[in-house]
C-alpha positions in Angstrom: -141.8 46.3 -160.7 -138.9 44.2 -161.8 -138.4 41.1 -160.0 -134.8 41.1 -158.4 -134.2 37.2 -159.3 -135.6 37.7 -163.0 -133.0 36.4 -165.5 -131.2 37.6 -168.4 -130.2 35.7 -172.0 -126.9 37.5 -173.4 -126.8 35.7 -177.3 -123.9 36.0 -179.5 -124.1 34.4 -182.4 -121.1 33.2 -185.2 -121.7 31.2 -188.6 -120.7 28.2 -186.9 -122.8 28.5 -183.2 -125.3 30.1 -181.3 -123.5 30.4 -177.6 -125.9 31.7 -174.7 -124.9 32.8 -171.0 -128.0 32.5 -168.9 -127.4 35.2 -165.9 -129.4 36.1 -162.6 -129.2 38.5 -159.5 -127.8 42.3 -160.2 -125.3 43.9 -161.5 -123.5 44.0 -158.6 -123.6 40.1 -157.6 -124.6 38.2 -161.0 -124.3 34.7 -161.0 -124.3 32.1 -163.8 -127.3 30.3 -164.0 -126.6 28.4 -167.4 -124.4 28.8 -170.4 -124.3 26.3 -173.6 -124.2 26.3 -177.5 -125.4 24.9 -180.5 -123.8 24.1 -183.9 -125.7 25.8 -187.3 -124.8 25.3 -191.1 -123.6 28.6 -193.2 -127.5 27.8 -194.7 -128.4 29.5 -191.5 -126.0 32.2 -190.3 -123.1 33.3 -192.8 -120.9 36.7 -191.6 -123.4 37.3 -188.7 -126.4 37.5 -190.8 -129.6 35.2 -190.9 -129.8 33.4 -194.2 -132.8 31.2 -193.5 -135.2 32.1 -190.8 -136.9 29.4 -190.0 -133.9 26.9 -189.9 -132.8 29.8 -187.3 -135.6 29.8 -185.6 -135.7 26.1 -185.3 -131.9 26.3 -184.0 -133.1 28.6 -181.0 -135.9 26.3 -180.3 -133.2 23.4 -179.9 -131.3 25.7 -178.1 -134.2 26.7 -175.4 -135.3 22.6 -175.0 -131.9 21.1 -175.2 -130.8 23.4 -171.8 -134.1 24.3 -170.3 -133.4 28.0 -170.4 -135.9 29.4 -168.3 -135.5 33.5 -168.7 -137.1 35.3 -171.3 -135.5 38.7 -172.2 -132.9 38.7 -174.3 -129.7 40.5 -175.1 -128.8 40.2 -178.9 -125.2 40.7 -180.0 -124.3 41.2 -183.0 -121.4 42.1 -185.7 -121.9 42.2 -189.2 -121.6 44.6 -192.7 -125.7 45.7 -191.3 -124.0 47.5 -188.6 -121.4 50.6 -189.2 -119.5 52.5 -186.7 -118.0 55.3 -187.3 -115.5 57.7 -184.7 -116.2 61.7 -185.9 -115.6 64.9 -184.6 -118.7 67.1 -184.5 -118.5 71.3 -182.7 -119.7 71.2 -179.2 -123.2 72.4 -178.2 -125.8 71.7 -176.1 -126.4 67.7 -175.7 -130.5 68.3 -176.2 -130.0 69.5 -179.9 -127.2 66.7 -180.6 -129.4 63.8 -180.8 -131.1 66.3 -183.7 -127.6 67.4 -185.5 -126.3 64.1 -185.8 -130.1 62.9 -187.4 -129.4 65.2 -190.2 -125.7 65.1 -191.1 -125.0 61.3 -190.2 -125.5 60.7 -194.2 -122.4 62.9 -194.3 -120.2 60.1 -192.2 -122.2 56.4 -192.5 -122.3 56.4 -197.2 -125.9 55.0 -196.9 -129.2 55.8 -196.7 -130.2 56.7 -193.5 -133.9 56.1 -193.6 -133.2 52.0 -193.9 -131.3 52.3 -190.9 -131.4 53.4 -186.7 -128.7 55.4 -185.2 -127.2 55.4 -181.6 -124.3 57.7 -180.8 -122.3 57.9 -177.5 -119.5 60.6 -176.9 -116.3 59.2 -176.3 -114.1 62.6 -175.3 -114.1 66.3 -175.5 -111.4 68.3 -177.2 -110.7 71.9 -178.7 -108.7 72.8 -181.6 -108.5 76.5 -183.5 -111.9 76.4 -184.7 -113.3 75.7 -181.1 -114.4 73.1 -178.8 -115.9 70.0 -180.0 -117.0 65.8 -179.2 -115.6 63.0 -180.4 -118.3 61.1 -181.5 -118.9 56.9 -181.8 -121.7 56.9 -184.6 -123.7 53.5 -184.7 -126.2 52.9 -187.7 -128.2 49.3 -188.1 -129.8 48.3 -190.6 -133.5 48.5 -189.8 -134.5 45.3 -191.8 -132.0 43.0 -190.3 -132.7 44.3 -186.3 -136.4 43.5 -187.5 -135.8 40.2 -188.6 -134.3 39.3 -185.4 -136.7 40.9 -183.0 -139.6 38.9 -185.0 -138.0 35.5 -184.6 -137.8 35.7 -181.0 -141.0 37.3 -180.2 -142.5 34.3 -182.8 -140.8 32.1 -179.8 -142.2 34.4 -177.0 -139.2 36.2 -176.0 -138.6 39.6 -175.7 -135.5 41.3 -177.1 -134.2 44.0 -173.8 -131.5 45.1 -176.0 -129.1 44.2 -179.5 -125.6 45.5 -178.9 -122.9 45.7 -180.9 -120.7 42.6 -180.4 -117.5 44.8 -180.6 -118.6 47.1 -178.5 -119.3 44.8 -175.7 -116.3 43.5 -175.3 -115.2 46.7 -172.9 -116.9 44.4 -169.9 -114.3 41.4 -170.3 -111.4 44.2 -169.6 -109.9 43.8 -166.1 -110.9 46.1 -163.6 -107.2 47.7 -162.8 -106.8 48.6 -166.7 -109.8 49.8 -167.2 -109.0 54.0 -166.3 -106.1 53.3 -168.9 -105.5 52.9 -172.3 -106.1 48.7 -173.3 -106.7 46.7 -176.7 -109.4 43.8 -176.8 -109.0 41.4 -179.7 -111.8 38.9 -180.4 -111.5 36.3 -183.2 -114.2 34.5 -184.4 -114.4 31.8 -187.1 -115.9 35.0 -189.8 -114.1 38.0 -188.2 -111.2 39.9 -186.3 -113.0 42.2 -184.0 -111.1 44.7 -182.7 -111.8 47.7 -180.0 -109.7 50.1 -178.3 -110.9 50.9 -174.8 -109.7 54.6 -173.3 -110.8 55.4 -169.8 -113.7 53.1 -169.8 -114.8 54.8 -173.6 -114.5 53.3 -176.8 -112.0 55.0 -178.8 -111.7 52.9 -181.7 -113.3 49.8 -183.2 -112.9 47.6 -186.4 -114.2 44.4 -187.7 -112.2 42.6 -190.2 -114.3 40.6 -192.1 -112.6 37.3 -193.6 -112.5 36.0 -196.9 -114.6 32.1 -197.5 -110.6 30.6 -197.6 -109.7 32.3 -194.1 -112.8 32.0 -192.5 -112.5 28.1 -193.0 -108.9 28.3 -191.7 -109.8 29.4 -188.6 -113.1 27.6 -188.3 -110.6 24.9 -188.5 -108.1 26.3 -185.7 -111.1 26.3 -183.4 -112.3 23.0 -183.8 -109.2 21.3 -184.2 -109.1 19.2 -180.6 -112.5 18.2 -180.6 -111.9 16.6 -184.5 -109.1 14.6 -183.6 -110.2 13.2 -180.6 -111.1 10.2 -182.3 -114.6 8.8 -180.5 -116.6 11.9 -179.4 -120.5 12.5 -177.8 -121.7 15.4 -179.7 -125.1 16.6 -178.9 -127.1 16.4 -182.9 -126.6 16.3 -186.5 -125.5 19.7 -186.8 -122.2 19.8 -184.9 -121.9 16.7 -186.5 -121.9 18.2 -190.0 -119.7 20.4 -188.6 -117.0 17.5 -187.6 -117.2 16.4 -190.9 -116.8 19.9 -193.0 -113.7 20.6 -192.8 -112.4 16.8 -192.5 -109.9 16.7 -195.4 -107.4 18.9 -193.8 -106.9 15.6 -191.0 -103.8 13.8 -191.3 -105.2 10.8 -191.4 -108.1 9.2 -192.6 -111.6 10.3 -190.4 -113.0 6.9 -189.3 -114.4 6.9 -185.5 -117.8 6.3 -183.9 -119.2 9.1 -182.5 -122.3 8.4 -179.9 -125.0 11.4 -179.6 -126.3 12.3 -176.5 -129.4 10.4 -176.9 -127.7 7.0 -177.6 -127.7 6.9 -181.2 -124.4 5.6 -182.8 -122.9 6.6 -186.3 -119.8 5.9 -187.7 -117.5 7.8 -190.1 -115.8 7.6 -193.2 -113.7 10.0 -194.8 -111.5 8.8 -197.5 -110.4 12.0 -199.4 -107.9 13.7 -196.8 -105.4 15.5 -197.8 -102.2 16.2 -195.4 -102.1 19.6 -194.4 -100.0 20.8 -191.2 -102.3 22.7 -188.5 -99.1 24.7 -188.0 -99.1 26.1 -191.7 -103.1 27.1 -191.2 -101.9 29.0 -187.7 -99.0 30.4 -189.5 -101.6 31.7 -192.6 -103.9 33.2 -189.6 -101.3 34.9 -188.0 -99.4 36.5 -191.1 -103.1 38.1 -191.9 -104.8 39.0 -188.6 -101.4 40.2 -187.4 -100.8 42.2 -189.9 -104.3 44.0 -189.9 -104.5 44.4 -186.0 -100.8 46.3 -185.9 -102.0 48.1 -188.6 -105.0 49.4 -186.8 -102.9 50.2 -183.2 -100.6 52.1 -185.6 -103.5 53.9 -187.0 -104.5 54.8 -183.8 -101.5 55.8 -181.9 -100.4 57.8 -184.8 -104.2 59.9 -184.3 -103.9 59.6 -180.4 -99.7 60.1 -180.0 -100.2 61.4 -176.2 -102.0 57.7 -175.2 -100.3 55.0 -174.3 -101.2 51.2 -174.7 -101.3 48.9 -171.2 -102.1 45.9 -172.4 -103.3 43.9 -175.7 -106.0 41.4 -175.2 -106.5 38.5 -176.9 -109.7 37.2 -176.5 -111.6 34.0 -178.3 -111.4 30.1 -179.0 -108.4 30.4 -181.6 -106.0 32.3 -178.9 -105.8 29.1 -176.9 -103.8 27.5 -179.8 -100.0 28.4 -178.9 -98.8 29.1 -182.1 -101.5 31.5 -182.4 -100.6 33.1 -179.4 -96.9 33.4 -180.1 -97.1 34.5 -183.0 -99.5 37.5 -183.0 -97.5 38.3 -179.8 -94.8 39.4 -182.0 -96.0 41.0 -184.4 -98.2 43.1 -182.2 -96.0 43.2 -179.1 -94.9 41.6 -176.0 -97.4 43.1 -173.9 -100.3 40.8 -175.6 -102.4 38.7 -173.2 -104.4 35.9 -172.9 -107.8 37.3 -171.3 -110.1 35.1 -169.1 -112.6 37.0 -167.9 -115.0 35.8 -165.7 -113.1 32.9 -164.4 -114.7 33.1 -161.3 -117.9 33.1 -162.3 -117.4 30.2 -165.0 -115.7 28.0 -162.5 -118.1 28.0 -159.7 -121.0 26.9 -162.8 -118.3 24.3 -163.7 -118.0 22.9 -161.0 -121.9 22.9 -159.9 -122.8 21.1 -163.1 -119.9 19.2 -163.6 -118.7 20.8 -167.1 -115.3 20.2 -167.8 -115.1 20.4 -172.0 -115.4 24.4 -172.7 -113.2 27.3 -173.2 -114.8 30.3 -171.2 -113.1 32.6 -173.1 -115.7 31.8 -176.0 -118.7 32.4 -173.8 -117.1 35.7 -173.0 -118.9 37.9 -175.6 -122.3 36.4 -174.3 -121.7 36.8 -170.8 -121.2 40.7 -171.5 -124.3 40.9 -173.6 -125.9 39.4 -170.3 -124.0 41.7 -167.9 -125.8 44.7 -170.1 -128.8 43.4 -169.6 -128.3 43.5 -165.7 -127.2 47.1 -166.0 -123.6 46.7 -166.7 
């Protein structure tokens, strides 16, 4: 029997940090029991995909003694080229012989070979045209090796993997409840990726990742980071996030040359001399003219396959959308009807206020939260 007060780890991981939201209780009443991150190298975790195991392992070690996370089973999000989704139409028949049908023709939809990877299907809507009735289709493949990988570095740390979700996919929890029987956009960027998914009646109805290039990857990496690098004297918690303060130093205005004090006392001073004077405007400007560009691109796509749905609302979801330029711009280039999302607020406050955290954007513990939330039985 499953303990009622037994927790749940929701992980979402990025090239840049591991972020975890620690949940407990149900579904129905869950409450935030801890939340943190922790900065790794691209010799780690590059586009969403382990590069070194055992400096990842050693990460989520830090991660586990660093916040005492107490729960054990884990929900694993991910979102990189391992993992292909793919929206088809396939004729209608009995739901006991689908699982079967889709076995043997998914090599006609996902190019690849099918043995290497696992496939998971949901169906999205129903439909008939002249040559009969049929589903529409959300086909998921993984790639075996890389869902392996992962499930063997946690159980090698004594936890157990509940579930790995899509990271896209998630995102349908961090909706708002009163647009959820409509027709909403959730937009998550990340410092490797646009993610993109189009919720319909509570149902996926389409979903894209749009992988960056090194150059705009480190632009937004950039974006995100950009308050807590010109803060001057900072406490950072260990050497990685404070590699990560110095990588992308040169595009300061001026020269880099503070103390910064880690949580366990230690002091270290920096020196940067080669900076070269770049406006953070002209970076937002470069991020906006590209993920713009590729998000109206992908509503268009959509609307023009789904003319009798309309759009409510445009989500924007992530670290870089608190950046006002950001904001404004993708606003008009994708419509007026684009929001800000906080979801959660609620549920982030209260855990602010209990433990006295007043430096985080719950926005980017979002995707994590909903991992967790799954795991509960949402």
């Amino acid at each position: 029997m499953r303990l009622f007060n037994r927790g749940v780890v929701g992980i979402d991981i990025s090239c840049s940090q591991i972020r975890f939201v620690e949940l407990r209780g149900n579904i129905n009443s869950p409450v935030i029991q801890n939340m943190g991150s922790i900065y790794v190298s691209d010799e780690v975790v590059k586009n969403g995909k382990v590069i070194n195991s055992d400096k990842f392992k050693a990460a989520l070690e830090e991660l586990w003694k660093q916040y005492k996370i107490k729960s054990k089973d884990i929900v694993l999000g991910i979102s990189n080229s391992d993992v292909i989704m793919r929206f088809v139409s396939l004729p209608k028949m009995p739901v006991s012989k689908l699982s079967n049908f889709i076995k043997f023709q998914a090599s006609d939809f996902i190019p690849v070979n099918i043995e290497d990877y696992e496939l998971d299907y949901t169906i999205v809507s129903e439909g008939s045209n002249e040559s009969g009735p049929y589903y529409n289709v959300l086909l998921v493949a993984a790639r075996k090796k890389m869902l392996y990988e992962y499930i063997n570095t946690f159980l090698d740390m004594n936890l157990y993997i509940k579930d790995i979700k899509s990271s896209v996919l998630v995102m349908d929890n961090t909706i708002p409840k009163e647009y959820r029987n409509g027709v909403s956009v959730v937009v998550n960027i990340t410092p490797e990726a646009c993610n993109l998914l189009i919720v319909n009646n509570k149902l996926p109805a389409f979903a894209r990742t749009i992988l960056f290039g090194d150059m705009m990857s480190e632009k937004v990496d950039v974006l995100l980071n950009y308050k807590s690098r010109t803060h001057g004297d900072k406490i950072i918690s260990d050497k990685h996030e404070l590699n990560h303060l110095l990588k992308y130093s040169h595009y300061e205005k001026a020269t880099l040359n503070s103390t910064v004090e880690f949580s366990n006392g230690n002091i270290a001073v920096l020196e940067k001399e080669d900076v070269h004077e770049i406006d953070i405007d002209d970076i937002a400007n470069d991020i906006v003219s590209f993920i713009g560009g590729e998000i109206a691109s992908s509503i268009s796509y959509f609307q023009s396959q789904n003319r009798e749905l309309t759009i409510n609302k445009i989500f924007l979801l992530g670290g870089s959308c608190f950046d006002r330029a950001i904001y404004y711009g993708l606003a008009k280039l994708i419509g007026s009807n684009a929001y800000i999302l906080k979801p959660y607020e609620n549920m982030f406050n209260t855990l602010s206020k209990k433990k006295n955290i007043e430096d985080f954007e719950p926005a980017e513990y979002a995707i994590a939260l909903s991992l967790a939330m799954h795991g509960l039985g949402g």
